[in-house]
LOVO-799943 format. One line per field, with one value per residue: y, z, x of N, C-alpha, C in turn; residue number from 0; chain. Coordinates in pm, 1 decimal, always signed. Last residue first. Layout:
BEGIN
n.c2	Y;...
n.c3	Z;...
n.c1	X;...
ca.c2	Y;...
ca.c3	Z;...
ca.c1	X;...
c.c2	Y;...
c.c3	Z;...
c.c1	X;...
migu	NUM;...
vodren	A;...
end
This chain:
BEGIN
n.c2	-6076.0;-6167.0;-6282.5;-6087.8;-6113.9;-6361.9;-6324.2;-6213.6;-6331.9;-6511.7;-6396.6;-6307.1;-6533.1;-6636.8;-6505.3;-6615.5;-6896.3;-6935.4;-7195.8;-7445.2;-7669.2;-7852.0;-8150.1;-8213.4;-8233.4;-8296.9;-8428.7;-8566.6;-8378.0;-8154.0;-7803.8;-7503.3;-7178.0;-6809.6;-6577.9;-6348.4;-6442.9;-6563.7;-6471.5;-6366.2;-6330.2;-6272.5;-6547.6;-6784.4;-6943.6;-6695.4;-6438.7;-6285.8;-6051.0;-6139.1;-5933.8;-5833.3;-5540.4;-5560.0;-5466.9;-5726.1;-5884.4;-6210.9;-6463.2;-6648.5;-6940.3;-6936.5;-7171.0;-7374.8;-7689.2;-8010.7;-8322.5;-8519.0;-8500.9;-8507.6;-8307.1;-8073.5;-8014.9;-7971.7;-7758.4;-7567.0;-7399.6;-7355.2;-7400.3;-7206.4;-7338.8;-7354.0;-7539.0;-7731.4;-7935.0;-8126.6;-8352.0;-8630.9;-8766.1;-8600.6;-8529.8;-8339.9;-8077.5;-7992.5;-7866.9;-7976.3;-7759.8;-7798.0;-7680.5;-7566.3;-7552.5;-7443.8;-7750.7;-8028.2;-8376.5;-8626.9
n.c3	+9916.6;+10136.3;+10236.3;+10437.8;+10638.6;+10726.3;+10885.6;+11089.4;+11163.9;+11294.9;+11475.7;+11634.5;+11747.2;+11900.4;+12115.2;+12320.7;+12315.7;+12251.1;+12083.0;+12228.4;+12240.8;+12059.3;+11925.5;+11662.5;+11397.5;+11086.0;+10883.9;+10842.8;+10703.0;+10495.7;+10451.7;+10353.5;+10484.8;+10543.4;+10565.0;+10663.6;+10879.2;+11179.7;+11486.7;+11705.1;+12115.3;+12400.2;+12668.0;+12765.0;+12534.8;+12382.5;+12265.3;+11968.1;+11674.0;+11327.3;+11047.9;+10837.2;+10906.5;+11110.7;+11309.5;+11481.2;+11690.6;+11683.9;+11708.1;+11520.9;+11338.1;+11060.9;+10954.5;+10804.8;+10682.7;+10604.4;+10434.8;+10404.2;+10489.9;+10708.9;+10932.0;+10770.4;+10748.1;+10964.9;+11075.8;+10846.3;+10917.4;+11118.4;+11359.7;+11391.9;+11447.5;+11491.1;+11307.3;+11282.7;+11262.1;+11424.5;+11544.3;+11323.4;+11196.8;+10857.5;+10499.1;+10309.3;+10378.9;+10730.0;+10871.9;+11101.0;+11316.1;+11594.4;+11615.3;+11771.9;+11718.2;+11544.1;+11424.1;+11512.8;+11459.9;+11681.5
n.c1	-994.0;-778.6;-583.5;-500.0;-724.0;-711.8;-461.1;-546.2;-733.7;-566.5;-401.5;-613.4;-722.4;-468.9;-435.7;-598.7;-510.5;-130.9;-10.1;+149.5;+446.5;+609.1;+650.2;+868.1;+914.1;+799.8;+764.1;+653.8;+424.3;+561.3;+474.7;+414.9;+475.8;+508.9;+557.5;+413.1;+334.8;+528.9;+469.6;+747.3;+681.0;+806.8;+796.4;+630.7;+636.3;+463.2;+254.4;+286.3;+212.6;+272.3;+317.8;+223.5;+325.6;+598.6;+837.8;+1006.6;+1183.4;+1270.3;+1141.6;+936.7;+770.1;+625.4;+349.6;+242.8;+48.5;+96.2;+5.3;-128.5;-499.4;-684.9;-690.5;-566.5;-824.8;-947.6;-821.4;-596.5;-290.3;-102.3;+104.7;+426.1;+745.3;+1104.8;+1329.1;+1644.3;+1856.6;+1894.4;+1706.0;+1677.6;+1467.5;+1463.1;+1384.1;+1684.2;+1774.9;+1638.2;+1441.0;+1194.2;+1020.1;+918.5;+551.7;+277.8;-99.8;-299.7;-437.4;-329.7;-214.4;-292.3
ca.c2	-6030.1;-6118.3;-6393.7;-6138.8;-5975.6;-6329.5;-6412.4;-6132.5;-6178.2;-6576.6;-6436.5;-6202.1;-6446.6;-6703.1;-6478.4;-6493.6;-6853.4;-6922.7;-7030.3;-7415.6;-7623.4;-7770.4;-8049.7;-8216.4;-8310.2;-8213.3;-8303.0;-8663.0;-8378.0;-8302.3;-7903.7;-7614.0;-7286.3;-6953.1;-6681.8;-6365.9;-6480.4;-6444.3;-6574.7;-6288.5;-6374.6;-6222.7;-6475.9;-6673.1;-6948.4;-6813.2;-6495.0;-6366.5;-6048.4;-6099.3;-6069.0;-5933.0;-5595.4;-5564.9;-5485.3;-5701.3;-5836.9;-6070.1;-6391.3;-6627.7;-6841.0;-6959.2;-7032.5;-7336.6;-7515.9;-7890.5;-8216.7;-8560.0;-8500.5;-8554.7;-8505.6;-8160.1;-8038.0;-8039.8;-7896.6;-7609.3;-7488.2;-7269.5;-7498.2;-7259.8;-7297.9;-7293.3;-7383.4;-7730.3;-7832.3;-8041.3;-8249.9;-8529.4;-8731.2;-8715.3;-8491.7;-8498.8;-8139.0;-8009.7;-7783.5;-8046.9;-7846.8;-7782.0;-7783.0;-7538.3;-7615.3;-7349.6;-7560.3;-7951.3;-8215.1;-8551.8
ca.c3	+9799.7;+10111.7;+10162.4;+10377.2;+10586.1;+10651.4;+10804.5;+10996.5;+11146.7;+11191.8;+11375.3;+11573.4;+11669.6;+11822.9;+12014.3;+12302.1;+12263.9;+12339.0;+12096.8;+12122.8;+12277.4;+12189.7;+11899.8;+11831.0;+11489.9;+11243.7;+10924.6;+10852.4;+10840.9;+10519.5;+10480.8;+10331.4;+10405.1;+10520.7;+10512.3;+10514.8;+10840.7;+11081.8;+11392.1;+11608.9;+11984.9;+12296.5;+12586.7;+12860.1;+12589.2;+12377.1;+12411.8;+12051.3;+11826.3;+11457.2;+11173.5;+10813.8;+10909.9;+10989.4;+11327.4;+11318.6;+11722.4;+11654.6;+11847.9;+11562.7;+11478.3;+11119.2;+10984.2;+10913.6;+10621.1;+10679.6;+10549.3;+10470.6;+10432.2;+10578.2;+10941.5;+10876.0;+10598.7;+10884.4;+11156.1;+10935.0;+10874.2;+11033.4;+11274.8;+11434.9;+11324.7;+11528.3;+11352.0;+11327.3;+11156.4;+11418.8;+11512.9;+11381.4;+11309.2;+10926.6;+10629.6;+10374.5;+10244.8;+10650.3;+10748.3;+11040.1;+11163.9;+11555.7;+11633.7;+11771.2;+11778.3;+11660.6;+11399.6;+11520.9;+11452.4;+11562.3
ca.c1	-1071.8;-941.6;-615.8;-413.5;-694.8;-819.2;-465.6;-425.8;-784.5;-680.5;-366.2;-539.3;-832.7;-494.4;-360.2;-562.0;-631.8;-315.6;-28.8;+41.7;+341.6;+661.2;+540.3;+863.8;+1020.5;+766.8;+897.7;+725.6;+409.9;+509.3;+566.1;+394.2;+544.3;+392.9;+648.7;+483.3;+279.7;+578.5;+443.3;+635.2;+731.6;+681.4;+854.8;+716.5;+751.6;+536.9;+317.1;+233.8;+316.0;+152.0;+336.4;+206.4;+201.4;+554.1;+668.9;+1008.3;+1046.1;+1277.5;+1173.3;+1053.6;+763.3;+744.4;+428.5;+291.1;+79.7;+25.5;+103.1;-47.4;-368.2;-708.1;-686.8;-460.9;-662.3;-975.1;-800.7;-760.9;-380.9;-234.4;+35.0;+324.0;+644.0;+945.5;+1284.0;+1538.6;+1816.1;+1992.7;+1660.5;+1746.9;+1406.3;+1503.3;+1379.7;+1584.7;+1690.9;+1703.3;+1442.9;+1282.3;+1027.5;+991.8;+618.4;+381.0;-19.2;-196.5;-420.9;-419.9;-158.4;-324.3
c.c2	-5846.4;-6070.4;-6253.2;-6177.0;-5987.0;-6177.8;-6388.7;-6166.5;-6155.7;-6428.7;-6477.2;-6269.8;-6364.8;-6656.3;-6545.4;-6475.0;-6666.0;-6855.9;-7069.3;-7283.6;-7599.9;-7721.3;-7960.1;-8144.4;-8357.1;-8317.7;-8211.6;-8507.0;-8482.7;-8306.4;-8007.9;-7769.9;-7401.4;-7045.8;-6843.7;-6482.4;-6478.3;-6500.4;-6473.4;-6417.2;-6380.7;-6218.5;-6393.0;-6546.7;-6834.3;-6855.2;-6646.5;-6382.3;-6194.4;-6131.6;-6014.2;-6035.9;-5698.9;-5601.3;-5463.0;-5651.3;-5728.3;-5985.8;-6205.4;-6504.9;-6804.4;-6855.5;-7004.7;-7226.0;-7480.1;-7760.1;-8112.2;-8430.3;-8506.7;-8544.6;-8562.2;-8329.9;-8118.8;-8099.6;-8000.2;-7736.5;-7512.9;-7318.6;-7363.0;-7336.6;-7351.1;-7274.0;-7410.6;-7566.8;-7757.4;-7889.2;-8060.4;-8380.9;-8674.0;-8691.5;-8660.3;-8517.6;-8274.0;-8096.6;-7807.7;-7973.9;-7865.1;-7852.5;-7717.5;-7653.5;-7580.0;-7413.1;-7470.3;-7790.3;-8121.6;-8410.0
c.c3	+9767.9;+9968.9;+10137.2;+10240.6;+10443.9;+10611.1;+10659.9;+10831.3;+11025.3;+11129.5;+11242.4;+11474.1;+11589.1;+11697.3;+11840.4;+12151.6;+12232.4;+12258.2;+12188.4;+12182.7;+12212.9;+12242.8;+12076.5;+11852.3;+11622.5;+11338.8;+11070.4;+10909.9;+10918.3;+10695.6;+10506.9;+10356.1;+10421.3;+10426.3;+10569.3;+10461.6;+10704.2;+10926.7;+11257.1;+11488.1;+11881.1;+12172.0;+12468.8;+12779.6;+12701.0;+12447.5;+12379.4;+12178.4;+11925.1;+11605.5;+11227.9;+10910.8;+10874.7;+10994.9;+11160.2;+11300.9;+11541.7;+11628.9;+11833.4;+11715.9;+11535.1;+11243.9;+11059.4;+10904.9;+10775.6;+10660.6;+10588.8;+10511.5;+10508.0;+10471.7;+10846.4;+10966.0;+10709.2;+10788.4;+11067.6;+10996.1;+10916.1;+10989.2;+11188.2;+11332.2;+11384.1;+11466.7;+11365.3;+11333.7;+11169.0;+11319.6;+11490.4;+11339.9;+11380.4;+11053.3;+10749.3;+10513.0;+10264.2;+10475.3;+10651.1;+10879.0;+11086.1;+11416.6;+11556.7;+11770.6;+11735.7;+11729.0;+11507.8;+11518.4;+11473.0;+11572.9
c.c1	-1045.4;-944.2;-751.5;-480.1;-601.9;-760.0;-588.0;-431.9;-683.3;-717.4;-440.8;-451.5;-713.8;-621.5;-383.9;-538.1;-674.4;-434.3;-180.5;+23.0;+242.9;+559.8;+616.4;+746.0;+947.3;+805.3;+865.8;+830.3;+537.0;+494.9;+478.0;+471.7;+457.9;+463.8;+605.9;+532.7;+310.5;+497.8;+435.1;+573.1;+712.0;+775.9;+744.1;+779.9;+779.1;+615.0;+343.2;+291.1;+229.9;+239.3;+297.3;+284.5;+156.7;+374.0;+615.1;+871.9;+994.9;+1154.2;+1264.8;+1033.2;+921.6;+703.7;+536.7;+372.1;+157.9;+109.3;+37.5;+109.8;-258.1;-596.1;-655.6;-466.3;-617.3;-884.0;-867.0;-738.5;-539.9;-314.9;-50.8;+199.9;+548.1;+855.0;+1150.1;+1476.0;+1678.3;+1952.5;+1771.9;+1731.2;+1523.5;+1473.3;+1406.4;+1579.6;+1616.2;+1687.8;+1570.5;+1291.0;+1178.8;+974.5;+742.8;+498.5;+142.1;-118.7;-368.7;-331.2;-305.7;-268.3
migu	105;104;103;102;101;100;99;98;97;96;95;94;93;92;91;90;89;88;87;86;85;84;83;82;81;80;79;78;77;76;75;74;73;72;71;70;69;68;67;66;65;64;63;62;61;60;59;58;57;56;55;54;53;52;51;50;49;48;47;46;45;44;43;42;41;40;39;38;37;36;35;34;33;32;31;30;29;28;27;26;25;24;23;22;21;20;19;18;17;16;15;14;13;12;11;10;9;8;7;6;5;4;3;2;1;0
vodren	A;A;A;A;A;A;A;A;A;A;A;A;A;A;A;A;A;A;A;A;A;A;A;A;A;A;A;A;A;A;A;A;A;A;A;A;A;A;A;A;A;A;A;A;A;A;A;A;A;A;A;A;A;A;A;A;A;A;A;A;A;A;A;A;A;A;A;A;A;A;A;A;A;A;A;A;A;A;A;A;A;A;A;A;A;A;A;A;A;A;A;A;A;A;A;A;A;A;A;A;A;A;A;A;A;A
end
């Protein structure tokens, strides 16, 4: 099962197929709930330019510090997630939900 912070390559070519030539980092957002019960999931792109905007959040990935870039939240089928590569730590994971609620507030 996909679960919320998990990190999968997403398949970003027009039809999606299990080559993974077209591929970018996106971590899960979603609730773990949406994500038993439908058939895609929300995800954020995770890149490696460091861009300090207030709508990305700095993580540890890969040994590396990398920015889940929350402006650009996309909606994809889950037939488009190539590879799952890991999952953000728990660390990082309040500061995105924080960012997130700051985003979506009233």
């Amino acid at each position: 099962m996909v679960k919320r912070f998990d990190v999968f390559l997403i398949n970003l070519e027009p039809l999606p197929s299990g080559d993974p030539k077209n591929t970018r980092p996106g971590v899960v957002v979603s609730p773990d709930e949406l994500n038993r019960n439908v058939g895609h999931v929300i995800v954020a792109p995770l890149a490696s330019t460091n861009a300090n905007y207030p709508t990305r959040v700095a993580v540890e990935f890969l040994h590396s510090e990398r920015m889940v870039i929350l402006d650009q939240v996309l909606t994809v089928d889950k037939e488009r997630l190539v590879k799952k590569i890991g999952e953000i730590g728990e660390a990082s994971q309040a500061g995105i939900l924080e960012r997130l609620a700051e985003m979506f507030a009233k």
